[in-house]
C-alpha positions as a printed Julia matrix, in Angstrom:
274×3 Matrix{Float64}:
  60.44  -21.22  -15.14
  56.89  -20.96  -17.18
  56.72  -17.84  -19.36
  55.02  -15.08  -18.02
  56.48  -15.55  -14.71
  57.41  -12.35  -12.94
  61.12  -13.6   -11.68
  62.48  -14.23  -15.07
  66.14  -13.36  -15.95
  65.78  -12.66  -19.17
  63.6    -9.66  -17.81
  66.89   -8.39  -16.87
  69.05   -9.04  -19.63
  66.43   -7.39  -22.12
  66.01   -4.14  -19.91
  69.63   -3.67  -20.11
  69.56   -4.34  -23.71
  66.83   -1.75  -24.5
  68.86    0.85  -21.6
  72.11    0.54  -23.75
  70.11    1.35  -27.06
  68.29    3.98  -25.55
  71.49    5.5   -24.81
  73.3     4.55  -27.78
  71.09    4.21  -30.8
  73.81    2.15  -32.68
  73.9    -0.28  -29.88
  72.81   -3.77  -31.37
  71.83   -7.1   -30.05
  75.54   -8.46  -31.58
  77.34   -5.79  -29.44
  75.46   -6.64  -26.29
  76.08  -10.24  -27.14
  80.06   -9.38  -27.3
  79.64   -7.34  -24.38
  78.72  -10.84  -22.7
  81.26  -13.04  -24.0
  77.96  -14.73  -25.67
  77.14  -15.57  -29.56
  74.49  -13.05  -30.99
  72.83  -16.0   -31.99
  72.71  -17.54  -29.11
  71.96  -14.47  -27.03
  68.99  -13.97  -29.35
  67.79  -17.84  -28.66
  68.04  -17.21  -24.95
  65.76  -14.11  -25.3
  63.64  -15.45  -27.26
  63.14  -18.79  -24.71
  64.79  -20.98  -26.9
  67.65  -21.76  -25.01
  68.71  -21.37  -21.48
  71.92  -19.81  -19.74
  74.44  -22.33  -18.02
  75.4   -21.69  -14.15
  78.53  -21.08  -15.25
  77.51  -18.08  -18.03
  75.34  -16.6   -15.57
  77.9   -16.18  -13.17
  80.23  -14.41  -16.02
  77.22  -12.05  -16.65
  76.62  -10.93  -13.83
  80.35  -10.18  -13.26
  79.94   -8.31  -16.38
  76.97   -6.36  -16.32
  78.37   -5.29  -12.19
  75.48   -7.15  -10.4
  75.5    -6.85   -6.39
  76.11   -9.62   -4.79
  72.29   -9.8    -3.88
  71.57   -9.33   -7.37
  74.04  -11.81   -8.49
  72.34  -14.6    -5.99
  68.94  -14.11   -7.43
  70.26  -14.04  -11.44
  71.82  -16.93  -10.95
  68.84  -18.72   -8.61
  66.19  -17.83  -11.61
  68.79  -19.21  -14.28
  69.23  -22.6   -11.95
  65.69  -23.02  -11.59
  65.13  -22.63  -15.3
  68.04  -24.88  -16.28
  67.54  -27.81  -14.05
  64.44  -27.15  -11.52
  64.48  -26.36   -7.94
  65.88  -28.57   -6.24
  69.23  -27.45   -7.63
  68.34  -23.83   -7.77
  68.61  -24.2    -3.83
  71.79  -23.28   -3.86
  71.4   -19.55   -4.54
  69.05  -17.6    -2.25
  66.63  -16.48   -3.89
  64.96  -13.43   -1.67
  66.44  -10.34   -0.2
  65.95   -9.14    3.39
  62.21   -8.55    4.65
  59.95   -5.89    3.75
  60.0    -2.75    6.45
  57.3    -1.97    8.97
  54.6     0.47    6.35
  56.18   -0.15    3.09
  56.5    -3.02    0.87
  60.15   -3.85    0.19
  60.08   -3.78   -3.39
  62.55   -6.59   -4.23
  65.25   -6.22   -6.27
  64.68   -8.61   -8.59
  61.07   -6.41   -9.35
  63.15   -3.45   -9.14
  65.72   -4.96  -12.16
  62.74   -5.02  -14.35
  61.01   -0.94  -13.2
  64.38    0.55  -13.08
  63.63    2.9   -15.31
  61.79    6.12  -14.21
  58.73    6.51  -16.6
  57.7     3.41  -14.44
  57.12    5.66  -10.9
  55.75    8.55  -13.2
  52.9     6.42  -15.15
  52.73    4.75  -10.89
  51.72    8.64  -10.48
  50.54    9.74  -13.3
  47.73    7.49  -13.21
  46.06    9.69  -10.07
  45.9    12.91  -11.99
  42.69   14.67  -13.49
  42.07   13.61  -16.92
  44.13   10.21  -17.08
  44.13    8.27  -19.9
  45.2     4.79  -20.16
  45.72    5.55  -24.31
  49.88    4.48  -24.31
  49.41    7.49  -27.03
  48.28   10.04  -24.5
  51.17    8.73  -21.44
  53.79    8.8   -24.46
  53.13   12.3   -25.11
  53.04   13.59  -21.08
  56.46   11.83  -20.2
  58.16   12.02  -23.41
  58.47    8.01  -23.87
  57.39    5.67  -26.41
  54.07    3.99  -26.92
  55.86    0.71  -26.53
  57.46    1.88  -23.42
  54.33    2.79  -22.24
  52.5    -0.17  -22.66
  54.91   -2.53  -21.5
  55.55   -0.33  -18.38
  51.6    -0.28  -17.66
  51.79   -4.28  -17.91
  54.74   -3.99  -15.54
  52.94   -2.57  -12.84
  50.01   -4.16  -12.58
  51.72   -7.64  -12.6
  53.5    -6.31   -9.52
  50.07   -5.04   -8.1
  51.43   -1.15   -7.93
  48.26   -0.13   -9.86
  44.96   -1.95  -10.12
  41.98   -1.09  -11.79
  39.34    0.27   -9.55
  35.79    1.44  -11.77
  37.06    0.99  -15.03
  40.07    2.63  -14.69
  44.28    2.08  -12.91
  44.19    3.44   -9.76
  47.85    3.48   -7.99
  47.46    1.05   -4.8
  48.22    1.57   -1.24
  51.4    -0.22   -1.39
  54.65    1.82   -0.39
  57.54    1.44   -2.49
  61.28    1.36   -0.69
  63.98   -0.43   -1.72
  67.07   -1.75    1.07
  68.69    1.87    1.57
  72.71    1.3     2.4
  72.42   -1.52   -0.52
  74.52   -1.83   -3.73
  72.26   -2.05   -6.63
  72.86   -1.46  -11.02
  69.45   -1.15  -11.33
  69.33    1.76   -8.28
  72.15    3.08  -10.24
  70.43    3.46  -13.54
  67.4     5.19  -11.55
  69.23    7.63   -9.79
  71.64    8.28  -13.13
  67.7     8.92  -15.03
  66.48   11.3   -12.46
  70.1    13.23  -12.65
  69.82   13.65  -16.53
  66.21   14.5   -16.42
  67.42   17.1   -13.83
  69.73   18.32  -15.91
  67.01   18.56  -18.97
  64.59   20.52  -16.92
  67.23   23.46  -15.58
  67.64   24.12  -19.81
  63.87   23.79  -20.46
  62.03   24.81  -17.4
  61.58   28.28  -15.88
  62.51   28.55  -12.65
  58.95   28.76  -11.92
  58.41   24.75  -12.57
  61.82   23.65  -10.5
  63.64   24.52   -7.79
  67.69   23.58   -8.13
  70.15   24.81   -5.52
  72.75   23.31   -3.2
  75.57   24.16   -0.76
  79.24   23.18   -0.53
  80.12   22.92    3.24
  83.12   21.22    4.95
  81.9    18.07    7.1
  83.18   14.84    8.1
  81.74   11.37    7.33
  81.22   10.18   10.85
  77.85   12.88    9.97
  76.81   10.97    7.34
  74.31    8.53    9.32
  72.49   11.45   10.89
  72.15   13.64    7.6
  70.48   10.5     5.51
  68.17   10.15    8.67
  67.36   13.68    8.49
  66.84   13.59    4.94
  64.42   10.61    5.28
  62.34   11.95    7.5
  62.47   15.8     5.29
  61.03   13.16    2.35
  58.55   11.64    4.35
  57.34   15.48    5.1
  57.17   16.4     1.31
  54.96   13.58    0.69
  53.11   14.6     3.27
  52.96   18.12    1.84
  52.58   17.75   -1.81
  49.98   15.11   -0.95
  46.38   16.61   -2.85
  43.08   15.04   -3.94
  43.34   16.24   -7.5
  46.85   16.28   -8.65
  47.51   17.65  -12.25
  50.96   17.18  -12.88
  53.87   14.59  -11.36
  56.69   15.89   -9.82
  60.62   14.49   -9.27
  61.9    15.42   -5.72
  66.11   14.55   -5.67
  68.18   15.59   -2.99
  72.12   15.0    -3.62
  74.89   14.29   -1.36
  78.25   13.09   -2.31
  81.46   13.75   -1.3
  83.29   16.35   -3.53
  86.9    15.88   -1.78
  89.36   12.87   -3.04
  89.87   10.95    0.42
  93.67   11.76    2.04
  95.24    8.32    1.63
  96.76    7.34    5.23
 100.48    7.31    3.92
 100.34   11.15    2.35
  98.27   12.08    5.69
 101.41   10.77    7.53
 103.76   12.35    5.4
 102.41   15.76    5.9
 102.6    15.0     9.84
 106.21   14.69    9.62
C-alpha cells in the first residue's frame, strides 16, 4: 500500500493510540505496544512505515483491540496487501455491504479513522456564519486541539465529506450512515464520546442550551424492531426541522435505549414455575 492511501491500517492503530492517551494522559507508545503483544520498537517502526505487520500479528490485534468480524476482514486485507500484494490479500474481503438507497454507506474502514466526534462537528461546523478554516479558531469552538483540528479537516476532505466551493469547505451532499444492527469499536467509541459530552453539557449548560429527559417503562424485546424504526424516522424529522440557511451553532441529537433489566436465565425462569 503507497503512503497516503486512504485504506491504511496503521490509520487504525494510531487513532486508537492517540484515543487511549486522550483518555489516559500517561498512556505511552510502550504500553500500547504491550497491550499488543508487540515490541515498542517495533510498534514504532510499523507506524512509522518502516516495517510491516505479519498475517499472523494482525489477526492477534484485532482479537485484541475487539475488532468485528467485518472489521477484522478488512485489517487484515490492508495488512495482506501491504505485506505481500494483492493477489494474496484476496483472501480477506475487503468491502462491507453496499451503500443504502440516499445515503452513502460510509465504510467502516473510513469510519475507523473519523470515529471520533469533533470529525461530524467540524463536517457541520463548516456551514455556520462566520467559519473559519484557522485550526486556531475550530480548536477554540469544539474544545479540541489545533492538531486535532487539522488532521481532522485533512480527514474529511480525503473522504470528499467537505470540499471547497469559492474559497472556502463547504460540507457536500453526501449522507453519512453507517450498517445499523452492525458490531463496530469504532461505533462504540462514537457513541461512548457523545455520552460523555452529554454528560459535560447537563454540568455546564443551562437547561436553556439542552434538553435531557427519559422514561423507564416495562416492554418486551420482540418491540425492539418497531421502536428503532420509529426512532429513525423521528431523526430523519429533526433533520428536517433543525434544517436552516444560516446556522450559528452545531448541535448533538442522542436518543438512548438499552435494556435496564438483567435477562431471567431460562433455568431460574423454570425454577420459579415450579
Amino acid at each position: 500500500m503507497q503512503e497516503g492511501t486512504k485504506q491504511d491500517y496503521r490509520e487504525w492503530l494510531k487513532a486508537e493510540l492517540v484515543r487511549r492517551q486522550r483518555m489516559n494522559p500517561r498512556y505511552s507508545l510502550r504500553s500500547f505496544a504491550q497491550n499488543l503483544n508487540l515490541s515498542p520498537a517495533f510498534l514504532s517502526k510499523v507506524l512509522n512505515r518502516q516495517k510491516n505487520l505479519s498475517i499472523e500479528s494482525a489477526l492477534e490485534i484485532s482479537e485484541k483491540l475487539d475488532f468485528s468480524e467485518t472489521e477484522k476482514q478488512m485489517f487484515c486485507h490492508w495488512v495482506a496487501k501491504t505485506s505481500v500484494g494483492d493477489a494474496f490479500a484476496q483472501i480477506f474481503p475487503q468491502r462491507s455491504q453496499g451503500a443504502t438507497e440516499a445515503a452513502v454507506n460510509l465504510e467502516l474502514e473510513s469510519f475507523q479513522i473519523i470515529s471520533d466526534w469533533y470529525h461530524f462537528a467540524i463536517r457541520e461546523l463548516v456551514e455556520t456564519k462566520g467559519f473559519k478554516e484557522d485550526p486556531a479558531w475550530i480548536s477554540a469552538r469544539l474544545g479540541i486541539a489545533k492538531e486535532e483540528a487539522t488532521s481532522a479537516l485533512e480527514r474529511l476532505a480525503r473522504l470528499k465529506l467537505i470540499e471547497k466551493k469559492k474559497g472556502r469547505w463547504k460540507k457536500t451532499d453526501q449522507l453519512i450512515a453507517t450498517p445499523s444492527g452492525t458490531p463496530s469499536r469504532a461505533l462504540k467509541n462514537h457513541h461512548s464520546q457523545m455520552i460523555q459530552k452529554g454528560r459535560e453539557a447537563l454540568e455546564s449548560q443551562s437547561v436553556l442550551e439542552r434538553d435531557i429527559t427519559g422514561i423507564t417503562i416495562s416492554t418486551h424485546p420482540e418491540k425492539m424492531e418497531i421502536v428503532r424504526d420509529e426512532i429513525k424516522k423521528f431523526r430523519r424529522k429533526m433533520t428536517e426541522l433543525l434544517d436552516t440557511k444560516n446556522p450559528s451553532e452545531v448541535y448533538q441529537l442522542n436518543i438512548q435505549l438499552f435494556r435496564l433489566t438483567e435477562p431471567i436465565s431460562r433455568k431460574d425462569s423454570h425454577e420459579k414455575d415450579l
